[in-house]
C-alpha positions in Angstrom: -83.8 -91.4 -93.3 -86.3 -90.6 -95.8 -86.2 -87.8 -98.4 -86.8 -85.8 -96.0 -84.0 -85.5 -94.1 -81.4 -82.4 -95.2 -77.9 -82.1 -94.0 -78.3 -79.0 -92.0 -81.4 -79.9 -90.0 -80.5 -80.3 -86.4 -78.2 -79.0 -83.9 -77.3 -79.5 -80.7 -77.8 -80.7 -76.9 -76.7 -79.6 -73.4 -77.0 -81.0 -70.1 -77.9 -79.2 -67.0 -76.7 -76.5 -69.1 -74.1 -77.5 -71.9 -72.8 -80.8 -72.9 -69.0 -80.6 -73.6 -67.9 -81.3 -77.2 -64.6 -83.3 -77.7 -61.5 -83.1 -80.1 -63.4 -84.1 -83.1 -62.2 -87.4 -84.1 -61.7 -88.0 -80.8 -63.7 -91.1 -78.8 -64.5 -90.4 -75.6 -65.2 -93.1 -73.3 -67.0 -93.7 -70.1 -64.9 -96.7 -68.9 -60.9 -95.7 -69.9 -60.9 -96.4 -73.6 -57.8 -98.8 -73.2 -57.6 -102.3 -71.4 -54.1 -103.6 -70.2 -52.9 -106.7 -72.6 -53.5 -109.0 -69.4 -57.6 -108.2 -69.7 -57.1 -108.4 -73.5 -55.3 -111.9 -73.4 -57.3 -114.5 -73.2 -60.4 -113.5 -72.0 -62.4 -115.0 -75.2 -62.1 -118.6 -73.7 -63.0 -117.8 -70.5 -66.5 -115.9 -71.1 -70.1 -116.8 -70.6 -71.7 -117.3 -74.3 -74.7 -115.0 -74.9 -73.3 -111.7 -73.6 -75.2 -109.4 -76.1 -79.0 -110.5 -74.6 -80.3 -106.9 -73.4 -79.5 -105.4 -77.4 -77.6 -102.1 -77.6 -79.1 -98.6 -77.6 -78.0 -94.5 -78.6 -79.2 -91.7 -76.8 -78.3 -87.9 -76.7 -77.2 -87.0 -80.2 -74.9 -84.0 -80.6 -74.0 -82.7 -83.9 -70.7 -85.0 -84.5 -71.9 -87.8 -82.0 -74.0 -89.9 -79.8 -74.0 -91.9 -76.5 -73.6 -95.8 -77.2 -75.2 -98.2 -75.2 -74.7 -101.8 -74.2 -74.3 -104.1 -71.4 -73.5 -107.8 -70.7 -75.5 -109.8 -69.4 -75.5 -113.8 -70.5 -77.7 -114.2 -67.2 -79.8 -111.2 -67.1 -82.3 -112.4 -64.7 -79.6 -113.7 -62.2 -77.8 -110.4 -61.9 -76.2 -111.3 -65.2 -74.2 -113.8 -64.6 -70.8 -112.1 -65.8 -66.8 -112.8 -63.7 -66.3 -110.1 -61.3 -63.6 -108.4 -63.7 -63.6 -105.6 -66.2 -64.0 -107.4 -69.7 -62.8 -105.3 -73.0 -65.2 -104.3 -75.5 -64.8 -103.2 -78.9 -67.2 -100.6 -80.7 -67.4 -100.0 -84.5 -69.6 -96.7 -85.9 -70.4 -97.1 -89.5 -71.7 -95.3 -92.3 -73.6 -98.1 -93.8 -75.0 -101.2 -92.2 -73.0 -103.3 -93.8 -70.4 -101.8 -92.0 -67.9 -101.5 -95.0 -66.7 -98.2 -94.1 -65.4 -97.7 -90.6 -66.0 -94.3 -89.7 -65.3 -94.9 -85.7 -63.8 -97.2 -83.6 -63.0 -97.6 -80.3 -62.6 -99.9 -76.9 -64.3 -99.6 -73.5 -64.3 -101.7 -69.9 -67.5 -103.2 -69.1 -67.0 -102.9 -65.3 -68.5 -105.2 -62.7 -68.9 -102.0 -60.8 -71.4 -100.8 -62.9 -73.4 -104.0 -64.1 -71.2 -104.4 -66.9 -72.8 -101.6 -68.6 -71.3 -100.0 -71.2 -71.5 -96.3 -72.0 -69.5 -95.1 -75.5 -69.6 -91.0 -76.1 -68.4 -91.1 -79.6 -67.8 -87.7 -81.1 -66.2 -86.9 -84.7 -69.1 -87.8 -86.4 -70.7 -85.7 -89.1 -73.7 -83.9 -88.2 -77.3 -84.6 -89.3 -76.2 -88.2 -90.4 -77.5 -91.5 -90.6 -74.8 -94.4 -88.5 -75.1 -98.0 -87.4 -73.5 -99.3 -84.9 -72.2 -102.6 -82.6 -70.2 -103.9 -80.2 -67.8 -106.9 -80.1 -66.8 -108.9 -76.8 -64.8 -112.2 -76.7 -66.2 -114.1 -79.7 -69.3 -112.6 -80.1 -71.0 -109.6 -82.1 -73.8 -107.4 -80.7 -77.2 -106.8 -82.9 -76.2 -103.5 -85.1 -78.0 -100.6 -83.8 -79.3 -97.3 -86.1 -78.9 -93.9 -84.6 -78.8 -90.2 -85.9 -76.6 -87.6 -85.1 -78.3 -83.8 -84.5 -77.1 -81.0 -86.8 -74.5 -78.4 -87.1 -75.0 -75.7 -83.8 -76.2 -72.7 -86.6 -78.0 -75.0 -89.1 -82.0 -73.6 -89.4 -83.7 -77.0 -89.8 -86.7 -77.1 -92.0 -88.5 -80.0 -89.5 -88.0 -82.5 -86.9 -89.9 -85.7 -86.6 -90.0 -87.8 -83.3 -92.3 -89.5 -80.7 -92.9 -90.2 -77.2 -94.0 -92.5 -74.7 -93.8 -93.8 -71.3 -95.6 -96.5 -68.6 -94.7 -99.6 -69.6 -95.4 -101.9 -67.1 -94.4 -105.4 -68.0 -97.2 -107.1 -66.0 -100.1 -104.9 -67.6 -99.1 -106.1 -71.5 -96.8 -106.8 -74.4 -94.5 -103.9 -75.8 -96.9 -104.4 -79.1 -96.8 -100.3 -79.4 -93.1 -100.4 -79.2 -93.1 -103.0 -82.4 -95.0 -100.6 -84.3 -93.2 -97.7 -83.1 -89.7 -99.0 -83.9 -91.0 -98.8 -87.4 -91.6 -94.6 -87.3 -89.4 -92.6 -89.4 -87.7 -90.6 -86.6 -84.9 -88.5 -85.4 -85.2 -89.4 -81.7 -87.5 -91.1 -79.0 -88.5 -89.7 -75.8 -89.4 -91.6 -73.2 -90.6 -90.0 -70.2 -90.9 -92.3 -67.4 -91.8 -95.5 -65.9 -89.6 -97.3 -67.9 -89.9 -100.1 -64.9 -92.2 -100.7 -62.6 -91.0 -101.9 -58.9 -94.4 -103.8 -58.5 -94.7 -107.3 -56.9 -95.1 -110.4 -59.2 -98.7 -111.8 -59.7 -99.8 -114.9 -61.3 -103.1 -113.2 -62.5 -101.7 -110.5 -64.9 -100.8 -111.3 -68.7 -97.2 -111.5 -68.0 -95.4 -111.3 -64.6 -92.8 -109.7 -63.0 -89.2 -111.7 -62.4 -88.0 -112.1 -58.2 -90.2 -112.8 -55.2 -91.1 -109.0 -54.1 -90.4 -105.1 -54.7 -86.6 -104.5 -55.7 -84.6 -103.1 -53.3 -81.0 -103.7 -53.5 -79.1 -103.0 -56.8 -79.1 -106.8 -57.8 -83.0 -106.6 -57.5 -83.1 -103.8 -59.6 -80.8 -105.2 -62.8 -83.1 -107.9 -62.8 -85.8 -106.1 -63.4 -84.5 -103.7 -65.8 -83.1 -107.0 -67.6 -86.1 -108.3 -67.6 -87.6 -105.3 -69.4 -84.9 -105.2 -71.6 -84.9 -108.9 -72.7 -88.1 -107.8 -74.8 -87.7 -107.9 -78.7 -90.0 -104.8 -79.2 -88.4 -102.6 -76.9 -84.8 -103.8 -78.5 -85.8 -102.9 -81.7 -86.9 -99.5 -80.6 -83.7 -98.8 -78.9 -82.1 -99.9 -81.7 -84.0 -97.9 -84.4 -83.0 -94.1 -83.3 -81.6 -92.4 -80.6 -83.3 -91.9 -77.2 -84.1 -88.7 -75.0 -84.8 -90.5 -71.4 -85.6 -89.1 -67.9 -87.6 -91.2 -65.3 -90.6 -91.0 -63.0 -91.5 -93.1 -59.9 -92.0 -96.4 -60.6 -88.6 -96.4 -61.6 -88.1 -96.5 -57.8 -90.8 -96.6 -55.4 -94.5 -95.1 -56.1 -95.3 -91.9 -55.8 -91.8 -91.0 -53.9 -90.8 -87.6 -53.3 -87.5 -86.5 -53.0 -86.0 -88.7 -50.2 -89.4 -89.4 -49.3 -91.0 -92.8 -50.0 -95.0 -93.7 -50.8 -94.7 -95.4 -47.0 -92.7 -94.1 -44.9 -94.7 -96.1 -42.1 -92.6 -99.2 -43.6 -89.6 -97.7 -45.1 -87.1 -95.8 -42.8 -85.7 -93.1 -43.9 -82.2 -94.7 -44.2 -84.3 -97.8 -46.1 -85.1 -95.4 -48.4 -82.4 -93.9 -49.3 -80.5 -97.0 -49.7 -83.0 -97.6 -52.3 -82.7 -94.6 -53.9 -79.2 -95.1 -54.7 -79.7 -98.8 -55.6 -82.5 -97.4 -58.6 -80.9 -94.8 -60.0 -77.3 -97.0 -60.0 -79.9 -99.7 -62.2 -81.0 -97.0 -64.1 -77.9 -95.2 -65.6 -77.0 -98.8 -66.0 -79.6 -99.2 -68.3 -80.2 -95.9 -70.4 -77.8 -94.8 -72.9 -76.8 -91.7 -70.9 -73.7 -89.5 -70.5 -71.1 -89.5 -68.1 -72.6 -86.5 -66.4 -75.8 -88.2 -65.6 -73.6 -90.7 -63.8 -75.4 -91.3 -60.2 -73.5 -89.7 -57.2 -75.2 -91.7 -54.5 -78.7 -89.9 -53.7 -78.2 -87.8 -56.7 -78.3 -88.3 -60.0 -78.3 -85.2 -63.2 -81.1 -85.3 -65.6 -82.4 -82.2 -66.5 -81.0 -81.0 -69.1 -82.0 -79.5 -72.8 -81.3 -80.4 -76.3 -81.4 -78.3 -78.9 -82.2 -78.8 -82.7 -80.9 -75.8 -84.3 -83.1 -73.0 -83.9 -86.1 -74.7 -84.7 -87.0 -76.9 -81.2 -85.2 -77.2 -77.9 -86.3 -80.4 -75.6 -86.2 -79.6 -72.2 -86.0 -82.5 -70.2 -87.2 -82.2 -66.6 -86.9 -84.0 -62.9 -89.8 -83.9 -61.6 -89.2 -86.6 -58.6 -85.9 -86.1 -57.2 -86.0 -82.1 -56.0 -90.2 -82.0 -55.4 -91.9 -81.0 -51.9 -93.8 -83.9 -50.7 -97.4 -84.6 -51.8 -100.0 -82.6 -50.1 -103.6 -83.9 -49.5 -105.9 -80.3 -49.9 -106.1 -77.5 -52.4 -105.4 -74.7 -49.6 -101.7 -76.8 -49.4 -101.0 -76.8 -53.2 -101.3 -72.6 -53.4 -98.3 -72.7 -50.8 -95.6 -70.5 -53.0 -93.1 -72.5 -51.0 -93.7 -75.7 -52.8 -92.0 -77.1 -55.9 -92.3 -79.8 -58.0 -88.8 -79.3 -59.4 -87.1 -77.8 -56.6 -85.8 -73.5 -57.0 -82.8 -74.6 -59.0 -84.1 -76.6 -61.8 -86.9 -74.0 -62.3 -84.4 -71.6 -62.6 -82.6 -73.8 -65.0 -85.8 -73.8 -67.0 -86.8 -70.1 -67.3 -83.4 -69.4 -68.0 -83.3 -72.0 -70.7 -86.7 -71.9 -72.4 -85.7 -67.6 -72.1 -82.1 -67.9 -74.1 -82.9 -70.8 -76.1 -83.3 -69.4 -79.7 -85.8 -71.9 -80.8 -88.9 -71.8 -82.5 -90.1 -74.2 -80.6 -89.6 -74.9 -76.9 -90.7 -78.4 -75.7 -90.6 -79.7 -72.6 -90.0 -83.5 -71.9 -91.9 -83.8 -68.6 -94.1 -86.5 -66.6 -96.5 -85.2 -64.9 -99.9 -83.9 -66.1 -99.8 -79.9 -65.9 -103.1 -79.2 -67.2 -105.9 -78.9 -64.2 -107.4 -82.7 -64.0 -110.6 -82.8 -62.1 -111.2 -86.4 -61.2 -115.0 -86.1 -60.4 -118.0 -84.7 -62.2 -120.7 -82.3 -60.6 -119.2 -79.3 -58.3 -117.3 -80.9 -56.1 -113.4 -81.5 -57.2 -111.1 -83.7 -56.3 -107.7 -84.0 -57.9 -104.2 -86.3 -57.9 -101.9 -84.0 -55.7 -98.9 -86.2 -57.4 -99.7 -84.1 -60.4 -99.3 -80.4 -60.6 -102.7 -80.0 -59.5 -100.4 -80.3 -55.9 -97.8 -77.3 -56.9 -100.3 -75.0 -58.3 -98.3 -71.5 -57.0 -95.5 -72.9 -58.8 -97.7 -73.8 -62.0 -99.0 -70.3 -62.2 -95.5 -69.2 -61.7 -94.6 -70.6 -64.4 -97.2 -70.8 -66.7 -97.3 -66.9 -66.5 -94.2 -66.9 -67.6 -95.3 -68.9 -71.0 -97.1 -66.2 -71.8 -94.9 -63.6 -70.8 -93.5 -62.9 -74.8 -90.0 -64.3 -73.2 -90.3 -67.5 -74.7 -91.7 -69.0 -77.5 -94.3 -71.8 -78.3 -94.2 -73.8 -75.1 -95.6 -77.4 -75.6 -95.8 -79.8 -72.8 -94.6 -83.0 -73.5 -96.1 -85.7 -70.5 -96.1 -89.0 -69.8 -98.2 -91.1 -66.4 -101.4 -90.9 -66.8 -101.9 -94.1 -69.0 -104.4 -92.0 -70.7 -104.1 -89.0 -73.9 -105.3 -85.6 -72.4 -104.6 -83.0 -74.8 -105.0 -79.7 -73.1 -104.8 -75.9 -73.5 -102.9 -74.4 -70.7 -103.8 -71.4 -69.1 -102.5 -69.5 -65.4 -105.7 -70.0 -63.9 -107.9 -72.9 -65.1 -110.8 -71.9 -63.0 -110.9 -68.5 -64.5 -112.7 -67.9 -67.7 -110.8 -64.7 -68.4 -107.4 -66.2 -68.0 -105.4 -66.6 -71.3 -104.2 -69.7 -72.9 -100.7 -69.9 -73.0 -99.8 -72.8 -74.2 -100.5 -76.0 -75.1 -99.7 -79.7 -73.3 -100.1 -83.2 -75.1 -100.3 -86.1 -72.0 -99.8 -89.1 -74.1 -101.1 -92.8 -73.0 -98.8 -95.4 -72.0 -97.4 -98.4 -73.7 -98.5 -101.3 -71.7 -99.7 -99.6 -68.7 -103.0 -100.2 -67.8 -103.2 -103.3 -70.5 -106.7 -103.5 -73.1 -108.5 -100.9 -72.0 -112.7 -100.5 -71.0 -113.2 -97.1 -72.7 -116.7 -97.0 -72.5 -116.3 -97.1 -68.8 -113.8 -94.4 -69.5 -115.9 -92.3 -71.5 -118.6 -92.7 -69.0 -116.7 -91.4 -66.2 -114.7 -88.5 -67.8 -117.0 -87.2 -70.2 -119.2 -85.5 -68.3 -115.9 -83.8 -66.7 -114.8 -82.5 -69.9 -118.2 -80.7 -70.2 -117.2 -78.8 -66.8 -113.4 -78.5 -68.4 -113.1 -76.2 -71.3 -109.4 -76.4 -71.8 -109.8 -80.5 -72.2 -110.0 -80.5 -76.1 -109.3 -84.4 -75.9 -109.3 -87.8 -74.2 -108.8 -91.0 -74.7 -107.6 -94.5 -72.9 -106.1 -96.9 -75.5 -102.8 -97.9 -75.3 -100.5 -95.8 -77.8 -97.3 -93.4 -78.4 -97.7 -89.9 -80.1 -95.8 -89.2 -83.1 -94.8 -85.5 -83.6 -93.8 -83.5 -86.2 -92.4 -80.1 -86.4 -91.3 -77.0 -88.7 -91.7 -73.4 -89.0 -95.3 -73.1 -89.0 -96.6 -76.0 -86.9 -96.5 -79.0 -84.5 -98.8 -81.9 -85.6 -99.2 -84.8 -83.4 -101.0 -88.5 -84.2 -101.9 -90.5 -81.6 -100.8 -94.0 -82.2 -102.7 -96.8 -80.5 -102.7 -100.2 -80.8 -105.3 -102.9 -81.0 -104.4 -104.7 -78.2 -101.4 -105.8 -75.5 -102.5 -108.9 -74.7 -101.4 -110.9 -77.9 -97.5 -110.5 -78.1 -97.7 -110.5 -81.9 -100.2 -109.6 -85.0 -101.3 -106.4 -83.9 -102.6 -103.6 -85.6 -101.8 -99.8 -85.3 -103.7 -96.6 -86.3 -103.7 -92.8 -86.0 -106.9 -92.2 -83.7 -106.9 -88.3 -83.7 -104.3 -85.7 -84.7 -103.2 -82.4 -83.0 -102.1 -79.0 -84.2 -100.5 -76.6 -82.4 -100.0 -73.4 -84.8 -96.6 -71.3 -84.1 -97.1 -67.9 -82.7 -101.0 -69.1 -81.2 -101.2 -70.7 -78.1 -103.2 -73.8 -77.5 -104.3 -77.2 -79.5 -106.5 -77.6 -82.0 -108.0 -81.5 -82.7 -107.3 -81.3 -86.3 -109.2 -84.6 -87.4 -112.3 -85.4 -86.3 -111.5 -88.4 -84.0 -113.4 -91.3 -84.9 -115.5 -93.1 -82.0 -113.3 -95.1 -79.5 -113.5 -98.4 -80.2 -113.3 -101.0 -77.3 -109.2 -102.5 -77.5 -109.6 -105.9 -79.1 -111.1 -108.6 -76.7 -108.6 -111.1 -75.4 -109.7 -114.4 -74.7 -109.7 -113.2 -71.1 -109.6 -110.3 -69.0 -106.1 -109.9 -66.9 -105.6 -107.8 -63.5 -103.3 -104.9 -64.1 -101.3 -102.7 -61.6 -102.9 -99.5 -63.4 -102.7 -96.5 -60.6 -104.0 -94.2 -62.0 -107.4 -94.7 -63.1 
């Protein structure tokens, strides 16, 4: 890290409450961490070549360790194309990345059962600390990986550096922000959704989708998560820092809701929810996650918080699999009865955001919370998949932000394929109501590909006039780097020239955020220079782009 990193700077994570620490020293493994001498014996000769293809990963750091991600996968596209048998791996944690000191070591079964995934939970690592790391199967070496390990529990951080993203639809563009972003100083990504998308291959986008259709079954779905993790700029992000992951739809089906799909004219119920379990089986293959976020058929854990010290706690939500189903009127969304996170997980988070200590209380979340008129003049009309749709539940809560029981609440949010940087207030119709916090909807990474923002301007302009707590918009493709300390949270908004060239792009900080501690709300810090149009590509591509 750079100089200025300090050894007491972070702390530590829970899930769905607490993340258990082990016996430090200790390596504790997903798979049994010991493989009988008959799977050790001679298994070398009798691999496929190529079985490191889909990179490595770390996600969740805790103060003495991190979750370790591989999988293999010498056919990716062809549901991987390993023998239906465990296969030993070995794991190596260093210090350097040279790897001359060993600091950790380990072995794990990649099991056919789960995609031949690999999931390491190393602990006995020293906190707030730099490590590189790799894998070993048969005769062959994995890429090294970088990751960061969170602080001591009681350390008092001095800042926290990190970005997010999400909507990366492999069809709309190249992973060009992800090459620029895997070159960020950081202490963690987080990526908040539609990390896939289950849309069906065209021949008139810039790129296009692997199969024939939609996934469905779980072979459909680890080819397209291979597919998406067969590209070089999203393995060099996952292998630059540790990642902070929960999904959104596309990971499944569109706009699903619960065990509710976007058509249940054409999916039964039972289709469905064979799906379901298919998706999120793909997923936790995918994601360097914990054991607890392991899928128990329809169900799957991952919200859950993680704590850096008592500077910031990430709260990471689940918005899809607890929600009511969408609603098409504004008389249905003031229905107390409805949730977007289900009573449990809202507990989870007023209780959390309530004991958390922090400075700082962020929450990783994908759906827009700020109110998002979608046409000028005095008529509104509004996304319902938002939380425009669970507006008793938003006031609920965002009266609560500005109860004094918490402190600083910034929304971190992900799906709209656009930046809308927003005050947030318990009533956005209502002059008088207070601002309580602030929420920073970041653009997506591909989603959407170049974008037409005069067209954009033209259309949502004249609704910002109408929207007072819209201090910001914006349609380029970009991530939003953050950093944090005592006083403040400034934000850059990162975009990129263009996803329709796969290489020699360009990025640049288009505006910058501040969000002061102690005074609710975002200030534009930098007077945002005018959009300019994304960088023509010799021709314009269809995109899947649902939102605008």
């Amino acid at each position: 890290m750079s100089s200025r990193s300090n050894p007491d700077r972070r702390s530590v994570l829970g899930t769905g409450g607490a993340l258990a620490l082990g016996a430090a020293g200790a390596p504790v493994l997903l798979a049994p961490s010991t493989a009988t001498a008959a799977e050790r014996s001679g298994t070398a000769d009798r691999l496929p070549s190529g079985l490191f293809t889909l990179g490595v990963a770390s996600g969740d750091p805790l103060p003495d360790g991190v979750v370790l991600w591989t999988r293999l996968a010498p056919d990716p596209l062809a549901g991987g194309g390993m023998p239906a048998r465990p296969v030993p791996v070995q794991w190596q944690v260093s210090d350097s990345p040279s790897f001359t000191r060993i600091r950790q070591r380990g072995a794990a079964l990649a099991r056919p059962e789960h995609g031949h995934s690999v999931h390491v939970e190393v602990h006995g690592l020293r906190p707030d600390r730099e490590y590189w790391y790799r894998f070993r199967a048969g005769r062959e070496t994995s890429p090294a990986g970088r990751t960061r390990t969170a602080p001591a529990v009681h350390a008092r951080p001095r800042n926290l550096r990190f970005l997010f993203a999400s909507c990366q639809n492999w069809q709309d563009g190249y992973f060009t922000a992800w090459h620029h972003a895997a070159q960020e100083d950081v202490d963690f990504v987080a990526f908040l959704g539609d990390y896939i998308y289950e849309s069906v291959p065209r021949d008139t986008t810039v790129r296009r989708h692997e199969g024939t259709g939609e996934p469905y079954s779980l072979t459909e779905y680890r080819n397209r998560h291979a597919q998406y993790r067969g590209d070089v700029h999203l393995q060099a992000a996952h292998a630059h820092a540790p990642w902070i992951v929960t999904l959104d739809d596309h990971e499944i089906d569109n706009n699903w809701a619960d065990e509710i799909p976007q058509d249940p004219d054409k999916q039964t119920p039972e289709a469905f929810r064979a799906r379901r379990v298919a998706a999120l089986q793909a997923y936790w293959e995918h994601m360097p996650l914990r054991r607890a976020s392991m899928p128990d058929g329809l169900d799957m854990q991952l919200y859950r918080s993680v704590r850096y010290g008592d500077l910031a706690t990430v709260h990471v939500l689940d918005t899809r699999q607890y929600r009511s189903d969408q609603i098409t009127s504004i008389e249905e969304s003031e229905d107390p009865a409805r949730s977007m996170t289900g009573p449990e997980q809202e507990r989870w988070l007023v209780r959390g955001m309530e004991r958390s200590g922090a400075r700082w209380n962020l929450l990783a979340n994908q759906l827009m919370w700020a109110q998002n008129d979608r046409r000028a003049g005095p008529e509104q009309v509004f996304d319902f998949d938002n939380w425009d749709g669970y507006r008793a539940q938003r006031r609920r809560l965002l009266e609560f932000f500005g109860s004094g029981r918490t402190e600083n609440p910034v929304v971190l949010t992900g799906d709209r394929h656009c930046t809308w940087v927003c005050d947030l207030k318990p009533d956005f119709d209502d002059p008088a109501s207070p601002v309580v916090g602030a929420e920073l909807t970041g653009s997506s990474i591909a989603s959407g590909g170049d974008s037409d923002t005069a067209a954009f301007h033209a259309r949502y302009d004249p609704i910002m006039a109408e929207s007072p707590h819209w201090k910001y918009i914006d349609n380029r493709r970009a991530y939003v780097l953050c950093d944090v300390t005592r006083e403040r949270m400034t934000a850059e908004l990162r975009t990129v020239d263009t996803v329709w060239r796969p290489e020699g792009t360009t990025v640049t900080t288009a505006a910058e955020f501040v969000v002061e501690a102690g005074r609710p709300g975002v200030t534009v810090a930098t007077t945002p220079e005018p959009a300019r149009p994304m960088r023509l590509a010799e021709r314009r591509y269809d995109v899947d782009d649902d939102q605008l």
